[in-house]
N, C-alpha and C positions, 0 to 999 in steps of 0.2 A: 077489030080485035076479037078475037073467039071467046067465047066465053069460055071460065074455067069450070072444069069438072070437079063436082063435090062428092063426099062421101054415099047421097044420095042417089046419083047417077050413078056409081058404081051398085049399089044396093039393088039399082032399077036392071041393070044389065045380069046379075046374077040371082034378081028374083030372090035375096036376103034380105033382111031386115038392115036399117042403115046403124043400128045399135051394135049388130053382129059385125056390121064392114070397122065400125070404131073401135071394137075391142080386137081386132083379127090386127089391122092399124098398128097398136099402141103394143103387141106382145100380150094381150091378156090369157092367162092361161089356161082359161074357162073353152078357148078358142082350138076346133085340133088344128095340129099342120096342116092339114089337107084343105081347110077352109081357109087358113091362113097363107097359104102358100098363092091359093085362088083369086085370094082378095089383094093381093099384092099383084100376081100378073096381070089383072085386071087397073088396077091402077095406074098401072106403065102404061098399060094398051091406053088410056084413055088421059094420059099425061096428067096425072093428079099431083098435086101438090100439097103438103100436110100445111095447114097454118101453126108454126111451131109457136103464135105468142098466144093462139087459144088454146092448143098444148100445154103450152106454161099456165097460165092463169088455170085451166082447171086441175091440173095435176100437183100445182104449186112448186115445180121444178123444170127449169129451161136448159138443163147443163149445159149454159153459157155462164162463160163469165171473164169481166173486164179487168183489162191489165193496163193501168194509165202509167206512161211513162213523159218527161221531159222529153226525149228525142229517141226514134227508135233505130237511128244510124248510128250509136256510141256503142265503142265496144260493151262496158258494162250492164247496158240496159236490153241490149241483144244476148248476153249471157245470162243474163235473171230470167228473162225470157225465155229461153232457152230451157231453164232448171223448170219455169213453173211447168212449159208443158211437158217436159220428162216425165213430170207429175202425176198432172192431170189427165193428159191425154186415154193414158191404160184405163183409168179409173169413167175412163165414158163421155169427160167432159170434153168443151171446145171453147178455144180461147180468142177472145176480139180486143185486139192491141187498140188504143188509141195514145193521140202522141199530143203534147200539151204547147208545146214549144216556148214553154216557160212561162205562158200565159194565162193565170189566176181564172181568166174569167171566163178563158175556155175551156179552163178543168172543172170549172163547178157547170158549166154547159155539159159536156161530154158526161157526168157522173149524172144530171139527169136524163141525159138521153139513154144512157144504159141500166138505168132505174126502170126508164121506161119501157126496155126492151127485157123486160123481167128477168134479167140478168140474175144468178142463183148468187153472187158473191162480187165484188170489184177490189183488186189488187191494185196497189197505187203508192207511186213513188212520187209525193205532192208538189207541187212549184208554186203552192202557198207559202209564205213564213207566218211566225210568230206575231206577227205585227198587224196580219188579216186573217187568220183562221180563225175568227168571231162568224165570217163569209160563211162557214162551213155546219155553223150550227143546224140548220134544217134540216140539210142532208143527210148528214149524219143521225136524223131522229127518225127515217125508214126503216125498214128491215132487213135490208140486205144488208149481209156480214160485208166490213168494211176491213182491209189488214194492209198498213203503212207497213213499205219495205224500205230500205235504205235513206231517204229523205222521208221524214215522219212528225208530226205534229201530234200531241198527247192529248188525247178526248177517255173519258171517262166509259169503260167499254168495248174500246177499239185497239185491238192488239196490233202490233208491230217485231217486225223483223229488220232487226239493224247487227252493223258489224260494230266491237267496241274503237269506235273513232278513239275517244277519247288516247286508249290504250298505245293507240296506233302512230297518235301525235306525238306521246312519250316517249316511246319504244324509238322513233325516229329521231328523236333531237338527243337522247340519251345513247345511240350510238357515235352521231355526230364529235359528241364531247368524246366521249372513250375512244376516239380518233385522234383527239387533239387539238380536236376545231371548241374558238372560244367564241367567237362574233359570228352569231348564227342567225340569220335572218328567216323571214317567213312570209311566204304568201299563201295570204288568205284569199276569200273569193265574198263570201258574205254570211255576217256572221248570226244574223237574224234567223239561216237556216242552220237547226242543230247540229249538224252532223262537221260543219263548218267550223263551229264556234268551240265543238268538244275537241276538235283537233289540235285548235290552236291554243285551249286549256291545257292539253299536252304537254304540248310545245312551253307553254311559260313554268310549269310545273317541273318541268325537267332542269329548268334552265334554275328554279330556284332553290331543287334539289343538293345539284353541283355546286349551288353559290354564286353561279354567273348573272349580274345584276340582266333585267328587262330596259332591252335599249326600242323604242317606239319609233327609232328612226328607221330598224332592220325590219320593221312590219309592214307589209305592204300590200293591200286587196286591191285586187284585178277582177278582168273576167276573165272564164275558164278558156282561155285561147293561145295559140303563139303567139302571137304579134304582142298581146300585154305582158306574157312573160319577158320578151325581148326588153320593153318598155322598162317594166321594173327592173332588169338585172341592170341596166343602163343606168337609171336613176342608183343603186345599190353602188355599184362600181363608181359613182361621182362622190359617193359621198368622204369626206375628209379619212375616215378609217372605216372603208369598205369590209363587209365581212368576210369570212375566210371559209361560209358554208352558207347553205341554202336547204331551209326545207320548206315545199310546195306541198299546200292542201290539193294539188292539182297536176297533174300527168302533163298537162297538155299547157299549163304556164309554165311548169318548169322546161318542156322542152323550147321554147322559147329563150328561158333565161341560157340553157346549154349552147343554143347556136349564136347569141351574142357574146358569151366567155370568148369561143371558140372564133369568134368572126377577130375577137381584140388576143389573140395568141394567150389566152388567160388560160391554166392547165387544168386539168381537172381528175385526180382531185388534189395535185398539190398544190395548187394554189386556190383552188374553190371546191368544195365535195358538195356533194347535191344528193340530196333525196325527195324521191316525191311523192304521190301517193293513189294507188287505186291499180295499179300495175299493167297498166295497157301495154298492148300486145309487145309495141316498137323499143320499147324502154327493154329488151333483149336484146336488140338489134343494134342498135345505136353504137357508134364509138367513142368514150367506151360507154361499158354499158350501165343503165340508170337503174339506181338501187330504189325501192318502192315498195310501199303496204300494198299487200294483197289483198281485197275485198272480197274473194271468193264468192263472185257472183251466181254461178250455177247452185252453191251448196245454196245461198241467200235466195234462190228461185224456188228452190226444191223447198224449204223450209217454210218462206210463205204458204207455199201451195199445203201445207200439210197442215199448215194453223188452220188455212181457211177448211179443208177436207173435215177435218175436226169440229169445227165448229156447224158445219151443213150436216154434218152426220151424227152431232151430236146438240141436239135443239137446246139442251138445258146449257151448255158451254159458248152458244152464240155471242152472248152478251158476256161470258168470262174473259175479260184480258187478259190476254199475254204479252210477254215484253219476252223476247230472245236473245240473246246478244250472239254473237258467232266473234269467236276470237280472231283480231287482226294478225297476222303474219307480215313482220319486216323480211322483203328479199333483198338480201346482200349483195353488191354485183360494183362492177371496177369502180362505178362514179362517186363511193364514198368511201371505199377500203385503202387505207392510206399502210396497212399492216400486212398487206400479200407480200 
């Protein structure tokens, strides 16, 4: 293996000072073009390589920065993603996805491997809950800006970017009823994670609004998959006075519960209306089609990225929390409109 060329070897080949090759390097403006222009063709000739984490450490800016997601193959989280580098990108920076796959201990792994890679900020949508983010206490007492988007855990400090779930829980089970649907059931997913738990306070808040007593037998947590939705709408439809509506914390349970209505000739939405929630892409698509909160995940990517920009460009605001909320939008569409 060759050995790699340093700053110094280029310094030796153009007979400069290796202080003059670092500052030609880094954009200094002490530096003209013409020496700068030199020290750069000279570095190709000679295949140089910048160490970008001695970069960081001495400059104390890596414009990297980490964006921890549950899975990076979901529509929503490819769309946040999407928003934050809309963002950041113009602005100079460069973003290092890593994907958690819902597993606690490889998100408090992966947070210090990008600690350690002097990451200027980490963006993170947690697969902690409330029940372990005690876990999170050390990490969180570094210095890089930390900003929870969509799944978020409340530390003292650490600002967040969420949609109003809760809003979104109500807004749905409150058109259910203005439909005409009385026995409305719900899946949940797990309520230990917020954004879960504020959904389905929605949901019983609406229900207590109208006066329709909370029935425990129409509640039902799953995982976020078809096959459990299928599961529960099966369990749903056996019971003695099966409900007449369905609202899913989850796109991808309720599409489950749809194709079991539909596999037992069960109509939708006159005999079961369905709403669900997070608005992936196919709930357009489907026949008919699945009415669903929007989470407007690009606005939700752009927005983190602009807490964190704030917070890096403004040192005294690092440690100022902010809480966002972005208003939920119910989309209306054939599977709950009983009134076309």
């Amino acid at each position: 293996m060759s050995k790699k060329a340093t700053i110094y070897d280029i310094a030796k080949e153009l007979k400069i000072t290796a202080a003059t090759v670092s500052r030609a390097l880094n954009n200094n403006p002490k530096i003209s073009e013409k020496t700068r222009d030199l020290v750069l063709a000279t570095a190709d000739k000679l295949n140089y390589k910048q160490n970008r984490l001695a970069v960081a450490l001495k400059s104390g800016r890596s414009n990297n920065v980490g964006v921890v997601v549950p899975f990076i193959n979901k529509n929503f989280f490819a769309s946040v993603i999407r928003g934050i580098e809309e963002e950041l990108y113009p602005k100079g920076f460069h973003v290092i996805i890593c994907q958690t796959h819902e597993e606690s201990d490889r998100e408090k792994k992966i947070f210090q491997n990008l600690i350690n890679a002097q990451v200027d900020g980490i963006l993170v949508s947690t697969s902690f809950t409330n029940k372990n983010k005690n876990q999170l206490n050390q990490v969180f007492k570094k210095n890089s800006p930390f900003i929870f988007f969509d799944r978020v855990l409340n530390f003292d400090g650490i600002s967040t970017v969420t949609i109003d779930d809760y809003q979104g829980g109500f807004d749905a089970t409150e058109h259910l009823i203005n439909q005409g649907c009385q026995r409305i059931a719900h899946f949940n997913v797990d309520q230990n994670i917020e954004l879960y738990n504020n959904r389905f306070n929605g949901y019983k808040d609406a229900l207590s609004k109208h006066g329709i007593a909370y029935n425990s037998d129409y509640v039902i947590t799953l995982k976020n998959d078809m096959q459990a939705g299928k599961e529960a709408a099966k369990k749903l439809m056996q019971l003695p006075v099966p409900p007449d509506a369905i609202f899913s914390s989850t796109d991808n349970g309720l599409l489950g519960a749809v194709k079991y209505l539909q596999s037992k000739s069960i109509r939708i939405p006159e005999d079961v209306s369905v709403v669900g929630f997070s608005n992936e892409p196919f709930t357009q698509f489907l026949e008919p089609s699945i009415s669903s909160v929007d989470q407007s995940p690009v606005e939700m990517g752009k927005m983190a990225a602009k807490v964190f920009l704030d917070q890096i460009e403004n040192k005294q605001s690092t440690k100022t929390q902010k809480k966002v909320v972005l208003p939920a939008k119910l989309v209306v569409r054939k599977s709950s409109n009983k009134t076309k």
